[in-house]
N, C-alpha and C positions, 0 to 999 in steps of 0.2 A: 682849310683854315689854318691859322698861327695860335697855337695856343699856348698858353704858360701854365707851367706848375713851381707852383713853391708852397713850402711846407715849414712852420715851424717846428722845433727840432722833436717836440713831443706828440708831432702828427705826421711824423712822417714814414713810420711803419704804416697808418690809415695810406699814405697818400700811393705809398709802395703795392700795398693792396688793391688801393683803385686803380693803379695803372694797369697792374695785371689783370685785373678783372674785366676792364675795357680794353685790353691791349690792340684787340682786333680792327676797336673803331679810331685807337691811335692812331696805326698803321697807316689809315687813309692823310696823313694830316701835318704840318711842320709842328715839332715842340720845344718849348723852350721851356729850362729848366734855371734854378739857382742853384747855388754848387753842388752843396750833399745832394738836396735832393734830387738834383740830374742826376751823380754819381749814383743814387740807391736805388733809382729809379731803372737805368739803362743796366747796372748788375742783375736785378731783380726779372727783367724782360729784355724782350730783343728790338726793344725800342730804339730809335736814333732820337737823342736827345741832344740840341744845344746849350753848352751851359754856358752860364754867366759866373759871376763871382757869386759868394754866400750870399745871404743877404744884408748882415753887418756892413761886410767890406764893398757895400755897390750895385748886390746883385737887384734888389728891389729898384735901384734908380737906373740901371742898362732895361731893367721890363718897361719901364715907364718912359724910356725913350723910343720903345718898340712902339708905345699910344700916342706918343706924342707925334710918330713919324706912321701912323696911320699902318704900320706892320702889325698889329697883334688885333684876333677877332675874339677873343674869348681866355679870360684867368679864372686858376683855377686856384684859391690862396688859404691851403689848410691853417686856420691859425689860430693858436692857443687862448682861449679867454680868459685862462686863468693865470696867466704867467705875464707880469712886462717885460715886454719888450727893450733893449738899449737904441733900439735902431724906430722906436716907435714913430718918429716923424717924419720918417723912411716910409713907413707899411700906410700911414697916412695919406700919403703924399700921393702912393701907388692908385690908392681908389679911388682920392681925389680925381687923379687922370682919367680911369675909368667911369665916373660919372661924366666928366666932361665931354669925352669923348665917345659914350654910350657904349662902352664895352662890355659885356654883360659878363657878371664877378660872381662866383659862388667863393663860399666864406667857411665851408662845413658840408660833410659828407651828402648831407640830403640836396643841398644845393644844387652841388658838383651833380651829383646823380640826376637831379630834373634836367639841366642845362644838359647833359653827354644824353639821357634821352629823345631830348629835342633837335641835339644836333642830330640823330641816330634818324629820327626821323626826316627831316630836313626842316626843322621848324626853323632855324637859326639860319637859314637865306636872307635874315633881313635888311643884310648890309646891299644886297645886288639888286633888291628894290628904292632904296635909297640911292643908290649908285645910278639907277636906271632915271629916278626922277631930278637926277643932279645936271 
């Protein structure tokens, strides 16, 4: 699967954590990151991360042409509730896609945790039965 991580800036020691903590089921998987948090992410593990720009500068709209071009199965979007954002019609915009497009979003650690479960399991097959009935 294609996955994305991004992190805003005061979740991204959590997000650096979860990588490592699933690193094993990363391994299996392509990843796509946004700046830092690619950078903190691939120093922190031996992850192969592709990154994009920050998120300010673009990186939330290069993830969203990943949905829009049917490249991306699963985001993963640690992000701050208590802080605004400058770029909030950016991170908007990202989910937007992701509803459209049925990409299934966690938003926050417990999320993230159900979804990497399910994928661990193989619950998140559900694009190749779609696919199958297409």
């Amino acid at each position: 699967m294609n996955i994305a991580l991004v992190a805003h800036d005061r979740k991204k020691d959590d997000m650096v954590n979860f990588a490592t903590a699933y690193q094993a089921l990363f391994n299996g998987h392509v990843l796509y990151a946004t700046g830092t948090t690619g950078a903190r992410i691939a120093m922190a593990t031996e992850l192969t991360i592709h990154r994009f720009q920050s998120g300010p500068m673009g990186g939330d709209q290069q993830i969203g042409a990943l949905i829009a071009e049917n490249r991306l199965d699963l985001l993963i979007f640690l992000r701050d509730p208590l802080m605004a954002q400058p770029h909030e019609p950016d991170i908007i915009a990202l989910l937007r896609l992701c509803d459209v497009h049925n990409i299934p979003v966690a938003t926050n650690l417990a999320s993230a945790e159900m979804l990497l479960r399910g994928l661990w399991r193989g619950d998140l097959a559900w694009r190749d039965v779609i696919e199958e009935k297409s």
